[in-house]
N, CA, C and O atoms as a Maestro MAE file, in Angstrom:
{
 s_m_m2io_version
 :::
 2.0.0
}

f_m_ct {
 s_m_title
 :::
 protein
 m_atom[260] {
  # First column is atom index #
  i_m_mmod_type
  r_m_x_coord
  r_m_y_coord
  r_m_z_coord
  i_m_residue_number
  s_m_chain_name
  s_m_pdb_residue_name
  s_m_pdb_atom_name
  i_m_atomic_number
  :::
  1 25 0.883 3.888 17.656 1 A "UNK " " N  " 7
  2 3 2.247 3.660 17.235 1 A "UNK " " CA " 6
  3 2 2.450 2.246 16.697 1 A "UNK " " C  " 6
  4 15 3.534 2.006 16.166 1 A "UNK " " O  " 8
  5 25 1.535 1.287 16.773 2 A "UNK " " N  " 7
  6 3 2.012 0.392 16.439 2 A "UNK " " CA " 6
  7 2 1.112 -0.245 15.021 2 A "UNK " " C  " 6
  8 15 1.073 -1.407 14.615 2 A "UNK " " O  " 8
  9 25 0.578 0.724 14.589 3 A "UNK " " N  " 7
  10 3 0.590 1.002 12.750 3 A "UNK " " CA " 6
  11 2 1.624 1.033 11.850 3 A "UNK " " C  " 6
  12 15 2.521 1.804 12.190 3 A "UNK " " O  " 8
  13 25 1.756 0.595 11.069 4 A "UNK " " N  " 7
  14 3 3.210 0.392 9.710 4 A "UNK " " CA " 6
  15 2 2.290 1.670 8.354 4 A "UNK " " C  " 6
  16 15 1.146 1.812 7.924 4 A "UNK " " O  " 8
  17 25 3.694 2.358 8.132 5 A "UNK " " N  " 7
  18 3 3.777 2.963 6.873 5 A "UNK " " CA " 6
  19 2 4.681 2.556 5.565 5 A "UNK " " C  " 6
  20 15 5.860 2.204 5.618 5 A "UNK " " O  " 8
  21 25 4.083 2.647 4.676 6 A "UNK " " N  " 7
  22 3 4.669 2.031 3.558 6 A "UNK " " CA " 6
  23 2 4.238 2.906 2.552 6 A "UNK " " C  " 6
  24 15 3.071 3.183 2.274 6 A "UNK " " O  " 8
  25 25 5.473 3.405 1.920 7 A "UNK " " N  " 7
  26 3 5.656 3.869 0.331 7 A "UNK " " CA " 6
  27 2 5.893 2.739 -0.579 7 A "UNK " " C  " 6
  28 15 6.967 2.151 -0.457 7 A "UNK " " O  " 8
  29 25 4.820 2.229 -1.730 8 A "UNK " " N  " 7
  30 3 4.752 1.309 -2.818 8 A "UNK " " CA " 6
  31 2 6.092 1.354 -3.575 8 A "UNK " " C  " 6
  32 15 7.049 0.589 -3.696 8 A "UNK " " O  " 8
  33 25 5.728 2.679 -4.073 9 A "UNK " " N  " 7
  34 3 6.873 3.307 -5.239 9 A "UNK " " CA " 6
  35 2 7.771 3.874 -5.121 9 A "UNK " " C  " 6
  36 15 7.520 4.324 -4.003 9 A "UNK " " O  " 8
  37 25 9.032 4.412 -5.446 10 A "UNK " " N  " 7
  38 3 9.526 5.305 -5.890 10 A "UNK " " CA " 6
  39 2 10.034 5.213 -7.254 10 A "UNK " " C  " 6
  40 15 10.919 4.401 -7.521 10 A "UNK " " O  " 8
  41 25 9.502 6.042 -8.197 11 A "UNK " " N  " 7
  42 3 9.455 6.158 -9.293 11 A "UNK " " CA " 6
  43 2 8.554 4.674 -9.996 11 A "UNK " " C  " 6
  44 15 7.634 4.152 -9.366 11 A "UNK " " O  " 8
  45 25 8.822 4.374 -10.792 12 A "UNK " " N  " 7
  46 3 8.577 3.034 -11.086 12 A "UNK " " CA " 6
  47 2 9.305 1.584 -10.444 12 A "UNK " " C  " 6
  48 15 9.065 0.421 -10.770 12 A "UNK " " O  " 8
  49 25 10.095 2.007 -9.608 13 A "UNK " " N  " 7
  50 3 10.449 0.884 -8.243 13 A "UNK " " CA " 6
  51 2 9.680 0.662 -7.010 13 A "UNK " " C  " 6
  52 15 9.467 1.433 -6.074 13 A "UNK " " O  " 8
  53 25 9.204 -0.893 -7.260 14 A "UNK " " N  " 7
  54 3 8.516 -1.182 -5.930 14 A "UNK " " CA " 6
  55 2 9.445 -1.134 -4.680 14 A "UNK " " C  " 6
  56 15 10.651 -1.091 -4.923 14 A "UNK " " O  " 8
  57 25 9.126 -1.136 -3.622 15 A "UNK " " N  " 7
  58 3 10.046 -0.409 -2.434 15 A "UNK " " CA " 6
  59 2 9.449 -1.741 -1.248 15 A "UNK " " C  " 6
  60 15 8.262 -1.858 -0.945 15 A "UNK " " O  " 8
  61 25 10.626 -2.689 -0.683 16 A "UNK " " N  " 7
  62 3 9.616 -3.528 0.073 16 A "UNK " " CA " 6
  63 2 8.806 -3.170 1.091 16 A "UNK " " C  " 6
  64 15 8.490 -1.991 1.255 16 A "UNK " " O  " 8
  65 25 8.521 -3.828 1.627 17 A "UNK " " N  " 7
  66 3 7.011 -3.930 2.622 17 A "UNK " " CA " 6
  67 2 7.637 -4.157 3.763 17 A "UNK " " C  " 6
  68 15 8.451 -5.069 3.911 17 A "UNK " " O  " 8
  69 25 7.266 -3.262 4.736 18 A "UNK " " N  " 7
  70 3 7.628 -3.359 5.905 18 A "UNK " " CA " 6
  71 2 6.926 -4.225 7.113 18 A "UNK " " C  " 6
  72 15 5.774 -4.641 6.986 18 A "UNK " " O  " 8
  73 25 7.549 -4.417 8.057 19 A "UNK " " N  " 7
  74 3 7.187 -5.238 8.893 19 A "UNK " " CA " 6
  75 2 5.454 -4.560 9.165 19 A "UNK " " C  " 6
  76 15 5.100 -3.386 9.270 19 A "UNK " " O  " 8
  77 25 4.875 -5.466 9.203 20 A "UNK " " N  " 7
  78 3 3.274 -5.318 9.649 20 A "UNK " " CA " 6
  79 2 2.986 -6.352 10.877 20 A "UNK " " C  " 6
  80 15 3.177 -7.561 11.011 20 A "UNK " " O  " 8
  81 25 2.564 -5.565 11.523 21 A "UNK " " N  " 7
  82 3 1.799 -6.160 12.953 21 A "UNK " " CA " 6
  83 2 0.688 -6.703 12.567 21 A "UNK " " C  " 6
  84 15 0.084 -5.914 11.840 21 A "UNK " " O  " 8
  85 25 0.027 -7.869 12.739 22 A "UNK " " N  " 7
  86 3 -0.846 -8.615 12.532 22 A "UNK " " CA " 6
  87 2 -2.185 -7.974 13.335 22 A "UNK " " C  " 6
  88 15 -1.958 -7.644 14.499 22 A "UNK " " O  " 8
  89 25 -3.239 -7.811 12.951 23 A "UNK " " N  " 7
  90 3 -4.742 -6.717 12.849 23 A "UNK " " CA " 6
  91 2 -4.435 -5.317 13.549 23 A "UNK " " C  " 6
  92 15 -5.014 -4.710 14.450 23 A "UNK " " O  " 8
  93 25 -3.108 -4.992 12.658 24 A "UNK " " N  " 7
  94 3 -2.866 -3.116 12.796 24 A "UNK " " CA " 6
  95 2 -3.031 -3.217 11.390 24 A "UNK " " C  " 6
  96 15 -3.075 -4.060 10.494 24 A "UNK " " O  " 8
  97 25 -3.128 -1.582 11.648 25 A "UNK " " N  " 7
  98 3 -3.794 -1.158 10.369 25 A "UNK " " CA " 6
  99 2 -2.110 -0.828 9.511 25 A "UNK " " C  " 6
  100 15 -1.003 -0.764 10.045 25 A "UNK " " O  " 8
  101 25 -2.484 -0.664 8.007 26 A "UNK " " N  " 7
  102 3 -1.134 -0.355 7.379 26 A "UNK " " CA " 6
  103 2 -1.457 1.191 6.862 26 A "UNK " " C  " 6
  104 15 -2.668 1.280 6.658 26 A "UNK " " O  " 8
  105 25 -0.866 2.256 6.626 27 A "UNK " " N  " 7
  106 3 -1.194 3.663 6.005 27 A "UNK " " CA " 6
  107 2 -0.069 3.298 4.415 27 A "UNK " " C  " 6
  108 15 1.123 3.000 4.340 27 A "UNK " " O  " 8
  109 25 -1.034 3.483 3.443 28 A "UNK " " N  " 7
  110 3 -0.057 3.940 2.234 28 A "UNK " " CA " 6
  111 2 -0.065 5.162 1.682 28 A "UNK " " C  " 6
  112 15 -1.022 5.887 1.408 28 A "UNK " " O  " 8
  113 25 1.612 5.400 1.479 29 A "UNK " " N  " 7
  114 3 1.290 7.476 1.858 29 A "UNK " " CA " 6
  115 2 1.671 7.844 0.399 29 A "UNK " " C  " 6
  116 15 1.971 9.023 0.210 29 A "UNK " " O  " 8
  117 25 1.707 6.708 -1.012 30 A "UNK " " N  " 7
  118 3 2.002 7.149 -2.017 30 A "UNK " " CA " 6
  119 2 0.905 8.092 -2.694 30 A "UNK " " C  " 6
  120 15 -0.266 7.795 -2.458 30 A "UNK " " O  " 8
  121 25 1.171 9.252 -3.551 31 A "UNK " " N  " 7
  122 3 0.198 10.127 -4.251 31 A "UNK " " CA " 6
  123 2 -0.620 9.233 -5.113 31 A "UNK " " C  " 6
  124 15 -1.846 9.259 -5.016 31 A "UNK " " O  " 8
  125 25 -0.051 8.488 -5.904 32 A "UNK " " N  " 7
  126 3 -0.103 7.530 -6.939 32 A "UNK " " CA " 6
  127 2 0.170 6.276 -7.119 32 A "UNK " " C  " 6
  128 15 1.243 5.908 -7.596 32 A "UNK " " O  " 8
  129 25 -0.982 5.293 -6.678 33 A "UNK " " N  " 7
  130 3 -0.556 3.723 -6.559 33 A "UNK " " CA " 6
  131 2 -0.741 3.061 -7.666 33 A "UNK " " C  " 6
  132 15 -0.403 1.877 -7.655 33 A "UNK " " O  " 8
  133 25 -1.347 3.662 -8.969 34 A "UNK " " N  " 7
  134 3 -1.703 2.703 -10.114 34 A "UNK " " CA " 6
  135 2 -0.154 2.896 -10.609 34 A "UNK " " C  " 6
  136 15 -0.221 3.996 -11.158 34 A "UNK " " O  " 8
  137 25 0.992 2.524 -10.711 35 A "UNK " " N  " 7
  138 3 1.899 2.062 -11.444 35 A "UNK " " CA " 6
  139 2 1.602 0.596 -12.052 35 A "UNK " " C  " 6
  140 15 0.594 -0.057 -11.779 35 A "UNK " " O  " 8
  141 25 2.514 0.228 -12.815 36 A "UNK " " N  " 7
  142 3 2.276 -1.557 -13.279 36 A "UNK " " CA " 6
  143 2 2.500 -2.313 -11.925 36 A "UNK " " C  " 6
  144 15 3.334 -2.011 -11.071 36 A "UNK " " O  " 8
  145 25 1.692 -3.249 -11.885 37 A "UNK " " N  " 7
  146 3 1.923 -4.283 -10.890 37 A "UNK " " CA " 6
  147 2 1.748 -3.879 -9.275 37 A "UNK " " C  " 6
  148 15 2.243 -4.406 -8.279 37 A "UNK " " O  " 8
  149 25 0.800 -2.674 -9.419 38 A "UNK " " N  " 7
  150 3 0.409 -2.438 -7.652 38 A "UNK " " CA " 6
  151 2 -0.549 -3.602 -7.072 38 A "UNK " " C  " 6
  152 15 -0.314 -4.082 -5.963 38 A "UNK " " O  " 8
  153 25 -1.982 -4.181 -8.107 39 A "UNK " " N  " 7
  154 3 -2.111 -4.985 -7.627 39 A "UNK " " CA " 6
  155 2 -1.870 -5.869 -6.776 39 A "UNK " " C  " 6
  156 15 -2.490 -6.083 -5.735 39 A "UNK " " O  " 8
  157 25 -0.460 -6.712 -7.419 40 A "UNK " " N  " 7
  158 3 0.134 -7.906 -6.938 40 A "UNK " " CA " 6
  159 2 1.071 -6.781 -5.585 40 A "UNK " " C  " 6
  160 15 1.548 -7.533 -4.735 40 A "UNK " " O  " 8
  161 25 1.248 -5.924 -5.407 41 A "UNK " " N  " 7
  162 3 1.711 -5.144 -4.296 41 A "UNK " " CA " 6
  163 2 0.944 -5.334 -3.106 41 A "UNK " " C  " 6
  164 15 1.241 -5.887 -2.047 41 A "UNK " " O  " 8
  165 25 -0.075 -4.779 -3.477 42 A "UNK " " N  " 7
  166 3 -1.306 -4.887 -2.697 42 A "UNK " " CA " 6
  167 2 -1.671 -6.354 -1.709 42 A "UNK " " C  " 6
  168 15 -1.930 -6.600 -0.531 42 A "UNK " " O  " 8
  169 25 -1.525 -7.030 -2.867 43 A "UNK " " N  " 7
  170 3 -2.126 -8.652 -1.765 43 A "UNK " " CA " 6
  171 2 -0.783 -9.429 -1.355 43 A "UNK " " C  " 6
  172 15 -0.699 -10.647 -1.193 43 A "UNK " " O  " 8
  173 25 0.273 -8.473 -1.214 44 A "UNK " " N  " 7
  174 3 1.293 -9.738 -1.040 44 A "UNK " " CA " 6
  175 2 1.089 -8.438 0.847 44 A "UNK " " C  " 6
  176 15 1.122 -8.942 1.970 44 A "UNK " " O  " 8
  177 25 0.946 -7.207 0.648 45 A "UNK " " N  " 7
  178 3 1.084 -6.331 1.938 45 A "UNK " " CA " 6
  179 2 -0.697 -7.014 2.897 45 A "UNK " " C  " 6
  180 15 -0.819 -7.079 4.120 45 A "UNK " " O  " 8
  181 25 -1.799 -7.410 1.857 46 A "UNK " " N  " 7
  182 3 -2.761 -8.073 2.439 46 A "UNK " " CA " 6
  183 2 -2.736 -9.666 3.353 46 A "UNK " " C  " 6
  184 15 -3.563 -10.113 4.149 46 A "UNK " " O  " 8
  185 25 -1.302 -10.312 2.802 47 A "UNK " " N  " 7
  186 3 -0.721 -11.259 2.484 47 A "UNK " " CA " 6
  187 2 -0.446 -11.269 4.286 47 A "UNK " " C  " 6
  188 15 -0.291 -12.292 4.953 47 A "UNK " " O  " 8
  189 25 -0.440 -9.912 4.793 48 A "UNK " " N  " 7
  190 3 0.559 -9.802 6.789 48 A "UNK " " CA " 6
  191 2 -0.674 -9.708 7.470 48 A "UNK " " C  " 6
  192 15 -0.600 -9.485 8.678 48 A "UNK " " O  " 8
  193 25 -2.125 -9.865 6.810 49 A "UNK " " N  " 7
  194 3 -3.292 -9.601 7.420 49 A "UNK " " CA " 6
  195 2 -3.032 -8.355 8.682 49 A "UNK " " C  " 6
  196 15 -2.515 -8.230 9.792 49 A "UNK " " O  " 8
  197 25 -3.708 -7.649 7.749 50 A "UNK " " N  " 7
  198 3 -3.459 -6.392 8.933 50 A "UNK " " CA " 6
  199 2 -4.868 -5.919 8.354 50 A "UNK " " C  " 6
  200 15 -5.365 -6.168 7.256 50 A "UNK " " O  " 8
  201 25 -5.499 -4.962 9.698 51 A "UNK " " N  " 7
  202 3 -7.059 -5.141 9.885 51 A "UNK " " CA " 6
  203 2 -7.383 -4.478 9.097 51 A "UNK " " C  " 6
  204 15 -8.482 -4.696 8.589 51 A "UNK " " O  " 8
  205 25 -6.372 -3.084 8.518 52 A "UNK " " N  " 7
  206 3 -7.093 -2.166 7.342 52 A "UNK " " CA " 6
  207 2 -5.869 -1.725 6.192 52 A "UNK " " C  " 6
  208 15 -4.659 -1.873 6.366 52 A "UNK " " O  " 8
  209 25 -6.464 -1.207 5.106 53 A "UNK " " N  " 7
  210 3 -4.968 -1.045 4.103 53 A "UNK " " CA " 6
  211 2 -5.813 0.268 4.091 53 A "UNK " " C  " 6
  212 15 -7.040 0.334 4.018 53 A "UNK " " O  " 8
  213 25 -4.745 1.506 4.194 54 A "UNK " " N  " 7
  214 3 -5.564 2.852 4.348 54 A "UNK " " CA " 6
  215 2 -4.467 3.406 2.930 54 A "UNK " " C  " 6
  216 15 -3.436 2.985 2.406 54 A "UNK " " O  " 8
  217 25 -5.292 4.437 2.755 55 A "UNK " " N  " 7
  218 3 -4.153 5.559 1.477 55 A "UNK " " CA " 6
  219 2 -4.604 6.606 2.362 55 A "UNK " " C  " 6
  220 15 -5.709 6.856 2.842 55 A "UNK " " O  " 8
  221 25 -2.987 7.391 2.497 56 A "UNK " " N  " 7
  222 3 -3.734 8.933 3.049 56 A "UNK " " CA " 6
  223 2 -3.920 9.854 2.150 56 A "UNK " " C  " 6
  224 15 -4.579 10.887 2.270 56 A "UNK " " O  " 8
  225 25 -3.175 9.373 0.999 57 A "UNK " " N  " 7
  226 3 -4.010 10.532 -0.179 57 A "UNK " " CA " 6
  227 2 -5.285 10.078 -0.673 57 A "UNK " " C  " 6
  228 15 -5.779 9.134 -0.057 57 A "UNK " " O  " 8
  229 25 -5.954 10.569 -1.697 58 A "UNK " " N  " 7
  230 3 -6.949 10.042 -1.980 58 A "UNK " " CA " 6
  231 2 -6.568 9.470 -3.185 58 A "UNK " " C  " 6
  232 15 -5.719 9.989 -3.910 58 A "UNK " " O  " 8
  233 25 -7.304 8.139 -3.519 59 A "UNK " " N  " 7
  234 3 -6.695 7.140 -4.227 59 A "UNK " " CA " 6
  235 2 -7.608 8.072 -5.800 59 A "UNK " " C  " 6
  236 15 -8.807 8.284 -5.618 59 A "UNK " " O  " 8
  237 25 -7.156 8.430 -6.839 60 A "UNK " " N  " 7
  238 3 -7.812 9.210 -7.905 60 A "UNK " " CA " 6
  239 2 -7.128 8.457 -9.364 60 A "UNK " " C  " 6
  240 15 -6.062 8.709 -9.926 60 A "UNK " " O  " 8
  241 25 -8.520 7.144 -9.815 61 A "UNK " " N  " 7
  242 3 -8.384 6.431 -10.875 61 A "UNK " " CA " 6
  243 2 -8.957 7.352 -12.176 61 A "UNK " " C  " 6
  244 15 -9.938 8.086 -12.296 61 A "UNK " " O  " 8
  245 25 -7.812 6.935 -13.137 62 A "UNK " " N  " 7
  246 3 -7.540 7.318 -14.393 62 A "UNK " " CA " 6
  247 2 -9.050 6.564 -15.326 62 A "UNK " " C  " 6
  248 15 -9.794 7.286 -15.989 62 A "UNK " " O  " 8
  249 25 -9.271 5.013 -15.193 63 A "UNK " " N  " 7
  250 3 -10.008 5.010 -16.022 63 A "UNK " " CA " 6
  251 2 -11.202 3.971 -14.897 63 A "UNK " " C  " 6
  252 15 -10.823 3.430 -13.857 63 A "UNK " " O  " 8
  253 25 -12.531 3.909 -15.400 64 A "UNK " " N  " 7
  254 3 -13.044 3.163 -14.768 64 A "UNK " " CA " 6
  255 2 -12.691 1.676 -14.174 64 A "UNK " " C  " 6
  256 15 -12.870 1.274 -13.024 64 A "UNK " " O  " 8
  257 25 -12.017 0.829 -15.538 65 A "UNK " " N  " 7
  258 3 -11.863 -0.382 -14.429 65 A "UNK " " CA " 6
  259 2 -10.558 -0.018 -13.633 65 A "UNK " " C  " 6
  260 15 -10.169 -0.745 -12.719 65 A "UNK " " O  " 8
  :::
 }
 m_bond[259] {
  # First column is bond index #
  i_m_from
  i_m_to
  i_m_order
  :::
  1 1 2 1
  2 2 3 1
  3 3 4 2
  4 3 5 1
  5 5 6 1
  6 6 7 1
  7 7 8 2
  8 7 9 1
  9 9 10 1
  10 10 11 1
  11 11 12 2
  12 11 13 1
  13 13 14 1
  14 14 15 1
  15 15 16 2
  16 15 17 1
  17 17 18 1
  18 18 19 1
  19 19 20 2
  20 19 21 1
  21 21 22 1
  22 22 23 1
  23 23 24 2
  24 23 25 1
  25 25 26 1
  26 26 27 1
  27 27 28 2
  28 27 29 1
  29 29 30 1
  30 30 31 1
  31 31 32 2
  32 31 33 1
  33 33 34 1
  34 34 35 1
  35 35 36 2
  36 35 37 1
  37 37 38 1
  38 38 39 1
  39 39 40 2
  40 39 41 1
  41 41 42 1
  42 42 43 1
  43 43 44 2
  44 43 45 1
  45 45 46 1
  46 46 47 1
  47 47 48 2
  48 47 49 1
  49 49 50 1
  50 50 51 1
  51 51 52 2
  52 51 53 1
  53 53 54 1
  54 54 55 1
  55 55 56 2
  56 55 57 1
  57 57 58 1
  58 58 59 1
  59 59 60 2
  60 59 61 1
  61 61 62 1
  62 62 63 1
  63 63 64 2
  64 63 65 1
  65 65 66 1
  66 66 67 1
  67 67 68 2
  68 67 69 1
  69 69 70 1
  70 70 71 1
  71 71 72 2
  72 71 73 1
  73 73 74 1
  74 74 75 1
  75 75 76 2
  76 75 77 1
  77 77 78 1
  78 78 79 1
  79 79 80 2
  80 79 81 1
  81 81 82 1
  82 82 83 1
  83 83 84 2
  84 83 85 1
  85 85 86 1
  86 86 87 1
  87 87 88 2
  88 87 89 1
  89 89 90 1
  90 90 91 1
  91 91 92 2
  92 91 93 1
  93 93 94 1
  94 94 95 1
  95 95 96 2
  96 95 97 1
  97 97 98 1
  98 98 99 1
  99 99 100 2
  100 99 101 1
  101 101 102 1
  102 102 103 1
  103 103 104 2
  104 103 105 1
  105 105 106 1
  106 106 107 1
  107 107 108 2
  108 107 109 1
  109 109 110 1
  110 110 111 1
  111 111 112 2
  112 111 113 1
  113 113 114 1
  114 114 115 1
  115 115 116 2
  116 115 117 1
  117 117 118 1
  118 118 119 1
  119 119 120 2
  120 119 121 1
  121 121 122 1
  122 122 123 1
  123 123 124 2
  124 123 125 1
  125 125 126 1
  126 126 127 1
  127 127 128 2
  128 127 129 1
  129 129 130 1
  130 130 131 1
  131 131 132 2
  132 131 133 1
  133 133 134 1
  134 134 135 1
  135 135 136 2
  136 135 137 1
  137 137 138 1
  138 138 139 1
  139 139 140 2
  140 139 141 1
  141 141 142 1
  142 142 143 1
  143 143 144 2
  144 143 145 1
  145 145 146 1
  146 146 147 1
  147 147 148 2
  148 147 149 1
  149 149 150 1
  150 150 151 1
  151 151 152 2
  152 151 153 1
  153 153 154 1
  154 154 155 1
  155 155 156 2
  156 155 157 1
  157 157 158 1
  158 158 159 1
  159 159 160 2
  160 159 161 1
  161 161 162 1
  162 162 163 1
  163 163 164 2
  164 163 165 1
  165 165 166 1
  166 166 167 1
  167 167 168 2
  168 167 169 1
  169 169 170 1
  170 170 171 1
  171 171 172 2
  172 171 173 1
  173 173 174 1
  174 174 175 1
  175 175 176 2
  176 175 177 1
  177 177 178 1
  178 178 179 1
  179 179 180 2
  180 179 181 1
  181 181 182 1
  182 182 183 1
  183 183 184 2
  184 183 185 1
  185 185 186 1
  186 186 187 1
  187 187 188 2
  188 187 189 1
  189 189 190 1
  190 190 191 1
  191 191 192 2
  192 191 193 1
  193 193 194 1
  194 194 195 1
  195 195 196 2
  196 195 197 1
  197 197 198 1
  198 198 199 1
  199 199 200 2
  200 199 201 1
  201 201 202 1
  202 202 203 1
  203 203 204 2
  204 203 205 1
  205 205 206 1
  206 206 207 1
  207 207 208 2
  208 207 209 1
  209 209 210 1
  210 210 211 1
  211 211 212 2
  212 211 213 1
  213 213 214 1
  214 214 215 1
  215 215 216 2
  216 215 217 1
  217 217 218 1
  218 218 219 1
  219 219 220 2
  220 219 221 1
  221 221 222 1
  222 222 223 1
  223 223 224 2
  224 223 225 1
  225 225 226 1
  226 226 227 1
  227 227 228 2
  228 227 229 1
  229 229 230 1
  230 230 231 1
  231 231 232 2
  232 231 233 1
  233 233 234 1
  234 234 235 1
  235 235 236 2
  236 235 237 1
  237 237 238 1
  238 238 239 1
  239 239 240 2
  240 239 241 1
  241 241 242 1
  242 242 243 1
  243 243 244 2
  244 243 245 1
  245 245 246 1
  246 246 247 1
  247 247 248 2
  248 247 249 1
  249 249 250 1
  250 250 251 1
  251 251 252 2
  252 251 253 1
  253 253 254 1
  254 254 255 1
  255 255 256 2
  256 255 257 1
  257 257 258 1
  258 258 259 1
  259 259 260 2
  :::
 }
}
């Protein structure tokens, strides 16, 4: 229970970041995280050091890089 969930998106709106417990893990439950600017999403939620950044979908990239 003391894991944080976080939806990135809704629609093309970033959605903030919820409180993260420091070395709990975070779950991201979006279908689709490549919108513009998930990156910088990404390291600001890396930013609460939490021990793992999980996707429960499976993360499925469009182009190689």
């Amino acid at each position: 229970m003391d894991d944080s969930y976080y939806r990135m998106f809704a629609g093309d709106k970033v959605l903030p970041i919820p409180p993260v417990k420091t070395k709990k893990r975070i779950f991201i439950f979006d279908k689709d995280i490549f919108h513009p600017g998930w990156e910088e999403v990404l390291n600001k939620v890396a930013e609460r050091n939490p021990a793992k950044i999980l996707t429960i979908h499976p993360a499925r990239c469009k182009t190689l890089t």
